[in-house]
ROSE-4610 file (N, C-alpha, C; in Angstrom, 1 decimal, always signed):
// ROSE-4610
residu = [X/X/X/X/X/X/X/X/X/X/X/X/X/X/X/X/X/X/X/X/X/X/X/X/X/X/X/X/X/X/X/X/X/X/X/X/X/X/X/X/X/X/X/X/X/X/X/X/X/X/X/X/X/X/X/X/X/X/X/X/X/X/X/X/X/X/X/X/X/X/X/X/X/X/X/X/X/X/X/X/X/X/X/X/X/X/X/X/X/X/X/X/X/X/X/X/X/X/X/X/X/X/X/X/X/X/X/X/X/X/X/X/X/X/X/X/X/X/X/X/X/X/X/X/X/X/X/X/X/X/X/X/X/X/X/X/X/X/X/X/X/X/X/X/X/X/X/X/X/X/X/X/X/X/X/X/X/X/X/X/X/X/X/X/X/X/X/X/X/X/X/X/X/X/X/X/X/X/X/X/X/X/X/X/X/X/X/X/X/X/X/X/X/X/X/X/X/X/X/X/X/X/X/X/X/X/X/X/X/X/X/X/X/X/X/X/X/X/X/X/X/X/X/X/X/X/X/X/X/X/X/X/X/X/X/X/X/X/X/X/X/X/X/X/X/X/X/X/X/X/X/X/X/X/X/X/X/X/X/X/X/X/X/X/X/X/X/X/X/X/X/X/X/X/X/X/X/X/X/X/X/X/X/X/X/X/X/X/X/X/X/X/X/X/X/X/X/X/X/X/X/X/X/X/X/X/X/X/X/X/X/X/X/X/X/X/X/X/X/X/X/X/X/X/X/X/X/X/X/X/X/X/X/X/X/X/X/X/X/X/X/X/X/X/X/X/X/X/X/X/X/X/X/X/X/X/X]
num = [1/1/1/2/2/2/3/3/3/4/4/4/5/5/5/6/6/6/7/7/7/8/8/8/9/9/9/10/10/10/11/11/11/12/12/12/13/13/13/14/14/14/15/15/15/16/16/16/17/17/17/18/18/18/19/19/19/20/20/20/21/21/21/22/22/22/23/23/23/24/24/24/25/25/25/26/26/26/27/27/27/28/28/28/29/29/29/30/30/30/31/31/31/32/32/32/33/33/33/34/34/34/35/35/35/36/36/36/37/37/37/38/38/38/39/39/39/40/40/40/41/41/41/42/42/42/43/43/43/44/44/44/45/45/45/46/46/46/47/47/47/48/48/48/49/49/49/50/50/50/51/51/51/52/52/52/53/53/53/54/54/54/55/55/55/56/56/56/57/57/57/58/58/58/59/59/59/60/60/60/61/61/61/62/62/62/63/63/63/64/64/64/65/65/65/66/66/66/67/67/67/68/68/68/69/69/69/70/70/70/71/71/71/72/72/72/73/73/73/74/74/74/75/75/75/76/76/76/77/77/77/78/78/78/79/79/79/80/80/80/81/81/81/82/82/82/83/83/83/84/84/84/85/85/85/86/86/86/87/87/87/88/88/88/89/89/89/90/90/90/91/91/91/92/92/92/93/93/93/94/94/94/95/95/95/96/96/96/97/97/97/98/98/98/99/99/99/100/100/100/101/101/101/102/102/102/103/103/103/104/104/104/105/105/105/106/106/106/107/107/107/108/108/108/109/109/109/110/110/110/111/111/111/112/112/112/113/113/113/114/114/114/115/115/115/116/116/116/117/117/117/118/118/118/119/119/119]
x = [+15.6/+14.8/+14.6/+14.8/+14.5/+15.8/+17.0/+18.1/+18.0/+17.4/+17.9/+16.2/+15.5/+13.8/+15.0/+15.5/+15.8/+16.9/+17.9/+18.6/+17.8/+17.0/+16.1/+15.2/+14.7/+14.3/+15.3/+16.7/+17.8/+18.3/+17.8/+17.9/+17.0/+15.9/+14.4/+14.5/+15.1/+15.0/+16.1/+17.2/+18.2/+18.0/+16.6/+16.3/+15.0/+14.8/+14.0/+14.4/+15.8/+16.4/+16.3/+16.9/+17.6/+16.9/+15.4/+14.1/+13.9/+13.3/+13.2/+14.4/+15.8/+16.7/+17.1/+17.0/+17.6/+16.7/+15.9/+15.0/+13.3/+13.1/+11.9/+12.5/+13.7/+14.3/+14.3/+15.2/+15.1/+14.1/+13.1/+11.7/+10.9/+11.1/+11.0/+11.2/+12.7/+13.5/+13.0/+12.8/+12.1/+11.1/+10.3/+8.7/+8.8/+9.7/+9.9/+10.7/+11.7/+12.2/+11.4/+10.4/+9.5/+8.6/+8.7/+8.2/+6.4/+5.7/+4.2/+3.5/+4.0/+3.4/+4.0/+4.9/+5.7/+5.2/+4.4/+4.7/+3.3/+2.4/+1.2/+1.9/+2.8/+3.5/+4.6/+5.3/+6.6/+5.7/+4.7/+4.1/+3.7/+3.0/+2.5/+3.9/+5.1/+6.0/+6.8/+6.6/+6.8/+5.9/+4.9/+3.3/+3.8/+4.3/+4.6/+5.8/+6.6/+7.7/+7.5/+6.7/+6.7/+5.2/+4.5/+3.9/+4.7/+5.4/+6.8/+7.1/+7.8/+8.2/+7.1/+5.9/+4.7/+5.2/+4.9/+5.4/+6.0/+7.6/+8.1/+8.5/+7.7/+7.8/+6.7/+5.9/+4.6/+6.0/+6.4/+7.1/+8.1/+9.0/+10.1/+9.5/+8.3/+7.7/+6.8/+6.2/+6.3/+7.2/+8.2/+9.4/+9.7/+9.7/+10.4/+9.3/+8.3/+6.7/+7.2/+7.4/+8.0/+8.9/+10.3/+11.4/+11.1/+10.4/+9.9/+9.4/+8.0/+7.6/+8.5/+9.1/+9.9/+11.7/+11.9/+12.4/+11.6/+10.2/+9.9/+9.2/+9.2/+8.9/+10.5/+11.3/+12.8/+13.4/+12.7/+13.1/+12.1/+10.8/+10.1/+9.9/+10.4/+10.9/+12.1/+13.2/+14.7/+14.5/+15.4/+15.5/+16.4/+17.6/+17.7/+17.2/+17.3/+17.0/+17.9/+17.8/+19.2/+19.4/+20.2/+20.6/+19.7/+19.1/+18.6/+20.1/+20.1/+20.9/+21.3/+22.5/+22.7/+22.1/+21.8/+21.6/+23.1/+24.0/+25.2/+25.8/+25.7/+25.6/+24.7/+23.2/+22.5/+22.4/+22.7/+23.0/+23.5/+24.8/+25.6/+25.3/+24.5/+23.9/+22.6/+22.0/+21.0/+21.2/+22.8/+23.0/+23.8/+23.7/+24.6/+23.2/+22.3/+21.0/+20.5/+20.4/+19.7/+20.7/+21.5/+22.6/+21.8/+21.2/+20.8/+19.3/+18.7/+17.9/+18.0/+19.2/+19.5/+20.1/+21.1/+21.8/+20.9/+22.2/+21.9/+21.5/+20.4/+20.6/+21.6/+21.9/+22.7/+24.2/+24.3/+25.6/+25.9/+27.2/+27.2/+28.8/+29.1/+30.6/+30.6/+31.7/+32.0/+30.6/+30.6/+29.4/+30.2/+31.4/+31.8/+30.9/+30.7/+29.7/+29.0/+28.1/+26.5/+26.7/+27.8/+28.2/+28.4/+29.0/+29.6/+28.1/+27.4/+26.7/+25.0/+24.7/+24.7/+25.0/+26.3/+26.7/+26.9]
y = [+100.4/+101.5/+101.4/+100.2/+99.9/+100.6/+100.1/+101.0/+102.6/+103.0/+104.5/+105.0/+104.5/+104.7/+104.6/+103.7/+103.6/+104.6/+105.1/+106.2/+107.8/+107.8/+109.1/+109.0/+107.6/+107.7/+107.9/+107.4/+107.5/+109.5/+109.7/+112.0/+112.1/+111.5/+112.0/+112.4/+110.6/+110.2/+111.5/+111.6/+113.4/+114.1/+114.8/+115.5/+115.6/+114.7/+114.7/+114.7/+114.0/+114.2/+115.4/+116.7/+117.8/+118.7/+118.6/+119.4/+118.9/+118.0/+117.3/+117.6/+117.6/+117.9/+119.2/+119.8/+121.4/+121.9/+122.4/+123.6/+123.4/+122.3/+122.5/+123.1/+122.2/+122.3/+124.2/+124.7/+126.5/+127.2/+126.6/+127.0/+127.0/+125.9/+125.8/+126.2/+126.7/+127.8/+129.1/+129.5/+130.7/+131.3/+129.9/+130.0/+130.1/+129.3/+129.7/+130.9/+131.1/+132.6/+134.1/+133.7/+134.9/+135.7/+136.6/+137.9/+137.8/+138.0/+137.9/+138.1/+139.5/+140.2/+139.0/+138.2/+137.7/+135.8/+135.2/+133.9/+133.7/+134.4/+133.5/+133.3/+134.3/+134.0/+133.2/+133.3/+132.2/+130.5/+130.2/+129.2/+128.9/+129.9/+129.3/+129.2/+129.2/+129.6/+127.8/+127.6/+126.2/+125.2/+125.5/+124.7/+124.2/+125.1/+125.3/+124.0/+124.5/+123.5/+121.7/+121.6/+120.3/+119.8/+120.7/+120.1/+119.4/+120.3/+120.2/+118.7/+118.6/+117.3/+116.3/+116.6/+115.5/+115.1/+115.9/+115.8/+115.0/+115.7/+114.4/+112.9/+112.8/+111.6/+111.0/+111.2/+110.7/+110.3/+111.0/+111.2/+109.6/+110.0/+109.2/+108.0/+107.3/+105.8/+105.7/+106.5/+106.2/+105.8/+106.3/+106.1/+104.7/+104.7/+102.9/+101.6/+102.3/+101.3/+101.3/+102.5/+102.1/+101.0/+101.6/+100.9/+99.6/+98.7/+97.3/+96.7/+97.6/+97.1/+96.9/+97.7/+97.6/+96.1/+96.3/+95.4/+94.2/+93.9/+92.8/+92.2/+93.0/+93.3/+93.0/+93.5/+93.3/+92.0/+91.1/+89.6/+88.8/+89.0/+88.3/+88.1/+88.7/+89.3/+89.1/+88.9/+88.7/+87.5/+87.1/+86.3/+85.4/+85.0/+84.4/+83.7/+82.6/+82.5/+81.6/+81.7/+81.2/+79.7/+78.8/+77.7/+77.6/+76.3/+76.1/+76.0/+76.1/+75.8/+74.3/+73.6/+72.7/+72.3/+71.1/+70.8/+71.1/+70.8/+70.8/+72.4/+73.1/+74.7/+75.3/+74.7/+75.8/+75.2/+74.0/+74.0/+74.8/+75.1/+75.6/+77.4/+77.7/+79.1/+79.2/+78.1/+78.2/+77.8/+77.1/+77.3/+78.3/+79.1/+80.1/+81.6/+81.2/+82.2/+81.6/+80.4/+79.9/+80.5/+80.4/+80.3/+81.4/+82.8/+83.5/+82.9/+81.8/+81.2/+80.2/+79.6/+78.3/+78.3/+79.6/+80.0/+80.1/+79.1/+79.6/+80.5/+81.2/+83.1/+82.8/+82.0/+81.9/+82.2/+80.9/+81.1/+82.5/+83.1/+84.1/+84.2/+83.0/+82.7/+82.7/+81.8/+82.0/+81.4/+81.9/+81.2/+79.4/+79.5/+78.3/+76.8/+76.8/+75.8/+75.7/+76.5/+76.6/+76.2/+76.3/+75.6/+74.2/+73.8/+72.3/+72.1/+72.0/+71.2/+71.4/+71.9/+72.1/+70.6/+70.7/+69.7/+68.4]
z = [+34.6/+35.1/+36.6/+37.4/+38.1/+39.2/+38.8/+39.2/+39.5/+38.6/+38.1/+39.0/+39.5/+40.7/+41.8/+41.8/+43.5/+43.4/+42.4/+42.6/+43.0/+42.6/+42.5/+44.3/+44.3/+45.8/+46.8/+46.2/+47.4/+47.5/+46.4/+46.3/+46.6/+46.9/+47.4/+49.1/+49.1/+50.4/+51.5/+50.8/+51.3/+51.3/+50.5/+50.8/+51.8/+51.8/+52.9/+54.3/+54.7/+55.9/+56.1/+55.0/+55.2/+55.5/+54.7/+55.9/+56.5/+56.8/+58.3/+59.3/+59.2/+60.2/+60.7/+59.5/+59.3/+59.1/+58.2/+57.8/+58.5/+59.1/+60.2/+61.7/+61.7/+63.2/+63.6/+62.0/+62.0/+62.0/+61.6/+61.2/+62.9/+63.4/+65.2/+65.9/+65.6/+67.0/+66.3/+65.0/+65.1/+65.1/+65.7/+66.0/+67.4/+68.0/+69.7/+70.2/+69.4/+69.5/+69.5/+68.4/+68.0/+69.2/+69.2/+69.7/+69.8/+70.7/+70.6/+69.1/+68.4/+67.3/+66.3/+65.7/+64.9/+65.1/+66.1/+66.5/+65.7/+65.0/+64.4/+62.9/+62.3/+61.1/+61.0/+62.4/+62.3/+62.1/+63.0/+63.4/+61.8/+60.9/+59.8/+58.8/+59.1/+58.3/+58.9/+60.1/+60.4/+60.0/+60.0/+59.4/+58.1/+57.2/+55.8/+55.6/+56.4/+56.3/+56.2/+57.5/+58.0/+56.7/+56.2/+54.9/+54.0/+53.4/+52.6/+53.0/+54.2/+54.4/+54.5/+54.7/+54.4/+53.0/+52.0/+50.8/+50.0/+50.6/+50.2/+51.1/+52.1/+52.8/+51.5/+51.0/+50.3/+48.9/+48.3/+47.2/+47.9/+49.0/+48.8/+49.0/+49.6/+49.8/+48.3/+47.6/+46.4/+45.6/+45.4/+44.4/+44.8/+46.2/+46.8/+46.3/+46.6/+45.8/+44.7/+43.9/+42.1/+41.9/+42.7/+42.8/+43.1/+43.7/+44.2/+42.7/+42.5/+41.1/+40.4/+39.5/+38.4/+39.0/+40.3/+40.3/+40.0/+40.7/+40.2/+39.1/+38.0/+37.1/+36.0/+36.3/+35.6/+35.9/+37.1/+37.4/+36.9/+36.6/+36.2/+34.7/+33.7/+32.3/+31.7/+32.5/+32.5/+31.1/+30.4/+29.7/+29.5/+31.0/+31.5/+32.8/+32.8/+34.5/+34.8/+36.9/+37.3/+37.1/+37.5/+37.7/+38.9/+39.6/+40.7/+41.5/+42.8/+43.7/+44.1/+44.4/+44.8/+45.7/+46.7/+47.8/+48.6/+47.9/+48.2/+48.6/+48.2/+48.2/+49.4/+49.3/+50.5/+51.8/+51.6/+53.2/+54.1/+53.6/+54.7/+55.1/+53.7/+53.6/+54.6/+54.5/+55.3/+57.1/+56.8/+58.6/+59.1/+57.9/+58.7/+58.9/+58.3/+58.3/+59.6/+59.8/+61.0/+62.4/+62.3/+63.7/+64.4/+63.8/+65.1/+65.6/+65.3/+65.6/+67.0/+66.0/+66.7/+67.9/+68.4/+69.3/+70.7/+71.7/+73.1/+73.4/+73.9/+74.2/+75.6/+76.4/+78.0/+77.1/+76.0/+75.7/+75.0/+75.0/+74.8/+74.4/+74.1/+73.9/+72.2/+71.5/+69.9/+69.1/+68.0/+67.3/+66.6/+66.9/+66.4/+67.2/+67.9/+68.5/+67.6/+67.6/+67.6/+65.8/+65.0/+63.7/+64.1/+64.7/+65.2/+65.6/+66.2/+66.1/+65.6/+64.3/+63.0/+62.1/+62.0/+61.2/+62.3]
């Protein structure tokens, strides 16, 4: 379930670009284009739009709130669980997560150093 939330947020989320990019942007130039007699209806006809996209901005950070739950909800339920990790294993995971920590900011050369001395 958890899958098939975040597929639906990811069509939520496109359609939300596509008013927000295209159909307010049109909705704007033909509120700025508009003629004195024509700019209080274009304006409410832009108003309209950028609601819409309130809308689904509300819709697409819901679905992602779902999408979170139910993933953490399908990991805490699972009816396996993992192996714990070696010592031997996360080290080198965890110096390779560190390196943009642990890095010179002057040096600006290979990250191979900043592994060398690491280990």
């Amino acid at each position: 379930m958890a899958a098939a939330a975040a597929v639906v947020a990811a069509a939520v989320y496109g359609v939300l670009q596509v008013v927000d990019g295209v159909a307010l942007k049109r909705a704007v130039d033909t509120w700025a284009a508009a003629t004195s007699d024509n700019k209080t209806a274009a304006f409410a006809a832009a108003q309209a739009v950028r609601w819409i996209e309130y809308g689904l901005n509300s819709l697409t950070f819901s679905l992602v709130g779902l999408t979170v739950v139910l993933l953490g909800v399908a990991l805490l339920t699972r009816a396996t669980t993992a192996r714990p990790c070696s010592p031997t294993r996360t080290r080198p995971n965890l110096a390779r997560a560190g390196v943009g920590w642990v890095r010179d900011p002057i040096d600006r050369g290979s990250r191979i150093g900043v592994h060398a001395r690491l280990w």
